[in-house]
C-alpha positions as CSV (number, residue, x, y, z in Angstrom):
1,X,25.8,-31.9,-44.5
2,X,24.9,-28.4,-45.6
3,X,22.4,-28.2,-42.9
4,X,24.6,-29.4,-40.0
5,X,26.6,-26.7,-41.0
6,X,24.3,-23.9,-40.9
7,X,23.4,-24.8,-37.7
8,X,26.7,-25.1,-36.2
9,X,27.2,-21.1,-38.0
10,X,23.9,-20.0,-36.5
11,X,24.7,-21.6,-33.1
12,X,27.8,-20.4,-33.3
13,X,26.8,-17.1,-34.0
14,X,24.2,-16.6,-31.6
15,X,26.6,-17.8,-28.7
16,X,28.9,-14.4,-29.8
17,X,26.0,-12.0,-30.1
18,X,25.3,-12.8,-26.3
19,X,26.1,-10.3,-24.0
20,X,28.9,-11.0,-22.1
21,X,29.9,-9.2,-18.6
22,X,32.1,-10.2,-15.8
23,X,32.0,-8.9,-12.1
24,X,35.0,-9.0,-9.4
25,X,34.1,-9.8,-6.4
26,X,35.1,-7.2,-4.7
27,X,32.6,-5.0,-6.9
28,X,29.8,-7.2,-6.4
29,X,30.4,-6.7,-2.1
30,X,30.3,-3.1,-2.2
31,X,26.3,-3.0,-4.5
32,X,23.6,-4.9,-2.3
33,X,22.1,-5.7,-5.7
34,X,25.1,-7.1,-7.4
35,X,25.7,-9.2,-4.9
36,X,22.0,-10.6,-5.4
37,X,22.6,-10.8,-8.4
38,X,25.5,-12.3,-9.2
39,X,27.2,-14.5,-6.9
40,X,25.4,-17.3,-6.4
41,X,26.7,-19.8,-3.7
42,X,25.6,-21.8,-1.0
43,X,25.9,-20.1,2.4
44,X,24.8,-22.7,4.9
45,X,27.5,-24.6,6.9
46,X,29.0,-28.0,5.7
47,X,27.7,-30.8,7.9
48,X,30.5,-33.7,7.4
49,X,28.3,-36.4,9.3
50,X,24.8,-35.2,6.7
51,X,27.1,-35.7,3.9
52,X,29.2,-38.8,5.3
53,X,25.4,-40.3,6.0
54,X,24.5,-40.3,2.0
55,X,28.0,-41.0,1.3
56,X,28.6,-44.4,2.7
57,X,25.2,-46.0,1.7
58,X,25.5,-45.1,-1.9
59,X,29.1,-46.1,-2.3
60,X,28.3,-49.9,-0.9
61,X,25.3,-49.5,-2.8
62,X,27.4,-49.4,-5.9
63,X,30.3,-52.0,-4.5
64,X,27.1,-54.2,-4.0
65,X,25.7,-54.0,-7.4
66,X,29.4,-54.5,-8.7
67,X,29.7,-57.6,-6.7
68,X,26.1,-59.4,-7.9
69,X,27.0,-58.5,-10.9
70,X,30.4,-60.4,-11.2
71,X,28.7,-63.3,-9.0
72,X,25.6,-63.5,-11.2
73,X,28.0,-63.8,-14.7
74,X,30.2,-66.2,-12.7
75,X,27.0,-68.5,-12.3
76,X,25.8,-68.1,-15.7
77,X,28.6,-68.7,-17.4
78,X,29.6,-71.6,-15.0
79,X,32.5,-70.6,-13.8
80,X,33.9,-70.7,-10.4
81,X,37.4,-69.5,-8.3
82,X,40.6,-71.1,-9.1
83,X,42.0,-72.7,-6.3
84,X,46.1,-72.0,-5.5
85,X,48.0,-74.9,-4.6
């Protein structure tokens, strides 16, 4: 227990002697170098069909594993649909 708590002080500690700075955007527009260095996005344009083409397969990929799932359990354990009347 005594150890787990040293390390959560020293980890704790070392995450408060990091150097800390912060950098408004504004500032970071007007130095070339800032800019570089700090703001880090993606600047290429959003394709909606790219995206919608690894969207769809993986999302009936996963409603397709859900489904075999629930059949496969239903055969194991024997059961089947209720019918209404």
């Amino acid at each position: 227990m005594q150890r787990l708590l040293i390390c959560l002080v020293l980890a704790a500690g070392g995450q408060l002697a990091a150097p800390a700075g912060a950098v408004t955007l504004r500032e970071a527009t007007l130095d070339e170098d800032a800019l570089k260095r700090f703001v880090h996005y993606d600047t290429a344009e959003f394709n909606q069909w790219f995206h919608l083409a690894i969207a769809l397969p993986v999302m009936y990929s996963i409603l397709f594993c859900i489904w075999a799932t629930v059949t496969c359990v239903m055969k194991v354990t024997g059961r089947s649909r209720k019918t209404r009347d």
